[in-house]
Structures are given as structure tokens and as C-alpha cells.
N, C-alpha and C positions, 0 to 999 in steps of 0.2 A: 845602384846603377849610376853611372856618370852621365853628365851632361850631353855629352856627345852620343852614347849609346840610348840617347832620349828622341832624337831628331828621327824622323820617317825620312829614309833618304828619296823615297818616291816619293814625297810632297816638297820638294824644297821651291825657294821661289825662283822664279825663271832670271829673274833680272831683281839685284838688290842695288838698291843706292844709299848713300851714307853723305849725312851732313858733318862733315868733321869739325865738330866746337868743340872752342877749351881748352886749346895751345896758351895762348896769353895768360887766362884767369890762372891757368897751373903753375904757370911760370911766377908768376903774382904770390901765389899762395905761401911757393915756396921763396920768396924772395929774389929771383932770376929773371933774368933779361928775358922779352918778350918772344927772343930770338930762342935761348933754350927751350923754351916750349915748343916750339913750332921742329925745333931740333928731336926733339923726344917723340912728337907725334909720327916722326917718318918709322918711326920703329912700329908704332903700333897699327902706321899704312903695312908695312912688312906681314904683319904677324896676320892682321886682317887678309889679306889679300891670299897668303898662302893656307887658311884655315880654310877660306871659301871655295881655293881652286883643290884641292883634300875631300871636302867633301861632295862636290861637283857641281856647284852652283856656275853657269853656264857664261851670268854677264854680271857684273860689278862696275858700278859708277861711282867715284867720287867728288864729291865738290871740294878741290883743293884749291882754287882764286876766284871768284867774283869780281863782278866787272865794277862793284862795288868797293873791290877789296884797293884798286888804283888809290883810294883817296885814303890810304892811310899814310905815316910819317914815311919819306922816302926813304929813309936809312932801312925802315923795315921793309918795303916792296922790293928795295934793291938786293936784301941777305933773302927774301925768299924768293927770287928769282935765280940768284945762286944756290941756293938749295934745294932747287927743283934741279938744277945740270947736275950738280954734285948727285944727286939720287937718283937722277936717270942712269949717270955711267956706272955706280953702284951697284943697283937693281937687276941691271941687264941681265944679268948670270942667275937671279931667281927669278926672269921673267922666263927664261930659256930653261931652266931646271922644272918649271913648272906647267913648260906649253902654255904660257899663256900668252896671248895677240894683245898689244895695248893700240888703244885708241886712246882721242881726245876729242872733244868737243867746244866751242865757245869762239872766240873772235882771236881767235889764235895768231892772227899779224898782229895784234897790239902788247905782245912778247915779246923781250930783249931778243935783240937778233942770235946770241949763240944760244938762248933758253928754245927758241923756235927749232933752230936747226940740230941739237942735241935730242929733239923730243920726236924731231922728223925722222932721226937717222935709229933711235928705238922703234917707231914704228914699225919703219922700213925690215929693222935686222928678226920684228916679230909676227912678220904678219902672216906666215904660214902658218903658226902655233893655231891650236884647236881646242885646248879644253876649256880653256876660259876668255873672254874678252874683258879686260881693264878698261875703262871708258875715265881719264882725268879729266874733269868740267875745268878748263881752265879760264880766266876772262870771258865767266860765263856768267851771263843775267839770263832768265828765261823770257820777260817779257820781251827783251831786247831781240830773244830769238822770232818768238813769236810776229812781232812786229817786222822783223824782214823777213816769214815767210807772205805776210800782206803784202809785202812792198813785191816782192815777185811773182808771186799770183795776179795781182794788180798788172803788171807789164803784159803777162804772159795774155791775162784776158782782152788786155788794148792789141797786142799784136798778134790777137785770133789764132792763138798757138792752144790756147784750151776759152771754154766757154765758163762763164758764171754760172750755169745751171750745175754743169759737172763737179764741181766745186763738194768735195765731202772729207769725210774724217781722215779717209785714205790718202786721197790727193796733199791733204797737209802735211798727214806722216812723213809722204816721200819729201818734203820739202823741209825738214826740222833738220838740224844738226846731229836726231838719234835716230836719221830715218834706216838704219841696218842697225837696230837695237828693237826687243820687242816692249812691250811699257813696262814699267815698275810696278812689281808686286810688291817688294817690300820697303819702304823708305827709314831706316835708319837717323834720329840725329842723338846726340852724345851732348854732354854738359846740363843739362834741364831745362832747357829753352825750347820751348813750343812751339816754333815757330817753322814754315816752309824757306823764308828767305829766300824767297826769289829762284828758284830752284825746281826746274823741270814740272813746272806747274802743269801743262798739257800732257805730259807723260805718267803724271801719278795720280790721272782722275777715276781711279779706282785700287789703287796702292794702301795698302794696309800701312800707318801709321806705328814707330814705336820712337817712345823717346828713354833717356836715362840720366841718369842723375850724371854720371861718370865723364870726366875730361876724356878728351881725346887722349890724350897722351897715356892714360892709364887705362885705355881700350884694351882688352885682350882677349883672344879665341874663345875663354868660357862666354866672355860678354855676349860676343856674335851669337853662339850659341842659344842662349838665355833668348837672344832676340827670336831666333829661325823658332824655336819652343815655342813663344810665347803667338807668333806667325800660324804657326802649324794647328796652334787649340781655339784658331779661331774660325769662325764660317763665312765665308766669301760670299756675299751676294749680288754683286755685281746689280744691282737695286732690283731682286725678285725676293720674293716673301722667303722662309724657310721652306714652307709647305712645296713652293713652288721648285725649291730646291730636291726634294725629297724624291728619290727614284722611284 
């Protein structure tokens, strides 16, 4: 039996997210520019993206910039800011072959002005599409989000538009960056690093963790795969006992 014919297509997760590490270190490994990697991983955004919209995984998130990511050598932020247009105009035609709606997320003014407007006018040409939504975390921090939905709750409570008592899980939702996203059941990172990295902290407080040894750039469909398996043989508790579980 293959890979793929292992997956329960009635349990898949509603919404996966993916930390993309491993561009650089691959590029490293093989003796190439920091820039080839990062070049090679857009293949394996490709190959991801169109495995998950195949099998019928509804929403996909990627962490492709951090708001962290500003503070690397400029030469690099500047080739992956063209690397994002070059792949937006690219992509178009497998986002449209595939129904799929992209979105983005994060502080998205703090994007070169044609990387902004190349990424608006993808939106714009995908937003009827329906089987899947693309979510790119771009100049994305999560504390950073978190911290301006306080800064507007904050307002809203001084100008008696809502009250402090009202104030719950729900009310925050609507105020995130992913509030038409449902939370992350599966959280995806790549390269062997254990780490969340600042990344959708309030949206994965019940997300099933996978990580792998594998670069980004040498990601491919069985991998995702391997993941959604390894997702599926596990038991969700959402913090209630087994028993409690048990019909």
C-alpha cells in the first residue's frame, strides 16, 4: 500500500500550517548561495501546496517572512522580496488550476511596494476559488499580532464600543490576523529544529506538533504525507482523559 492510500481522507486536518526551515543550511551543505536555497524551496511551496489541495485539505498556512526575518543581510531580504513577485506571477496559473483562494497574513505595509501590490492583485484574481485557502504569514511575528489585538480591544473598551467583562476567546479570534481561518490542527516544521519561532502561538493551543529532520527544499508530497499518517494515529484530547474520550 502506498503512502497516500494510507491517509483516512475523512480525518485529515482542517487547517495545516508549515514552518519552512532549511533553505540556507541546504544551500550550505551543498556549497550554494543562501539565495539557491531559498530558490529551491519555492518548488517544494509548489509541490506542498498542490498535494494538500489533491487530497482536500481545506486551509494551509505558511510561514514564508518573519518579522524577524527584516534583520537578515540586506542583499538577502532584498532577492527574497523579489522572489516572492517572481512566484506570485508564476504561481498564478497553479493557484487557478487548483481553486485555490490565497490569503496572507502579518504587517503586510512593511513590504516593498511592488512585493505588496503583486500579492494584492493574486488575491484579488483568487478570491472566489473554494477548495482550498493559502494563507502566506508574511512579516509575520505572532506576539507582535497578539499584542495589537490588546492595543484595540484596549481602544474599543475606552470608547464603550464593547465592555471588559465581554472580552473572551471568541471576541480575540475576530481580532487576529486569522480571524476567517479555523485553528491549526496540524503544525508542520522541516529541518530538525524544535522550535515554534514565534509563529501563530494563540492559533496552535491545541495543534498537534510534527517535526523532521528534512530541509525545506527537499520537502516533497510523500513527506506531507508521512506527516498527515503520523497526525491521523494519534488521539486528540483537547485536555479530556481517553476514557473521557471514549463514546
Amino acid at each position: 500500500m502506498s503512502l497516500i492510500e494510507k491517509i483516512n481522507r475523512d480525518n485529515l486536518p482542517n487547517h495545516v500550517a508549515i514552518i519552512m526551515d532549511g533553505n540556507g543550511r541546504w544551500a550550505k551543505q551543498k556549497g550554494l548561495l543562501r539565495v539557491i536555497g531559498h530558490e529551491n524551496g519555492t518548488k517544494a511551496v509548489r509541490e506542498t501546496v498542490e498535494a494538500s489541495a489533491e487530497l482536500g485539505i481545506k486551509n494551509l498556512t505558511l510561514y514564508a517572512f518573519s518579522t524577524e526575518n527584516w534583520n537578515r543581510p540586506k542583499l538577502e531580504v532584498q532577492t527574497l522580496m523579489k522572489l516572492l513577485v517572481k512566484s506570485l506571477k508564476k504561481e498564478i496559473k497553479t493557484l487557478q488550476d487548483n481553486n485555490i483562494k490565497l490569503s496572507a497574513i502579518g504587517c503586510l505595509q512593511d513590504l516593498p511596494k511592488n512585493a505588496y501590490a503583486e500579492l494584492q492583485d493574486v488575491i484579488e484574481k483568487t478570491k472566489n476559488n473554494t477548495n482550498m485557502t493559502l494563507t502566506l504569514a508574511l512579516s509575520y511575528g505572532s506576539r507582535e499580532e497578539i499584542v495589537n489585538v490588546i492595543k484595540e480591544l484596549s481602544v474599543k473598551v475606552k470608547n464603550n464600543i464593547i465592555s471588559s467583562e465581554s472580552i473572551d476567546e471568541s471576541i480575540i479570534n475576530k481580532h487576529l490576523y486569522t480571524q476567517n481561518l479555523p485553528d491549526v490542527d496540524l503544525l508542520i516544521r522541516t529541518s530538525g529544529e524544535q522550535r515554534i519561532s514565534n509563529f501563530l502561538l494563540w492559533q496552535i493551543a491545541y495543534a498537534e506538533l510534527y517535526f523532521t529532520d528534512i530541509l525545506w527544499p527537499d520537502f516533497k508530497k510523500e513527506n506531507l504525507y508521512e506527516a498527515l499518517i503520523n497526525y491521523q494515529n494519534r488521539e486528540r484530547r483537547f485536555g479530556k482523559t481517553s476514557e473521557q474520550l471514549t463514546p
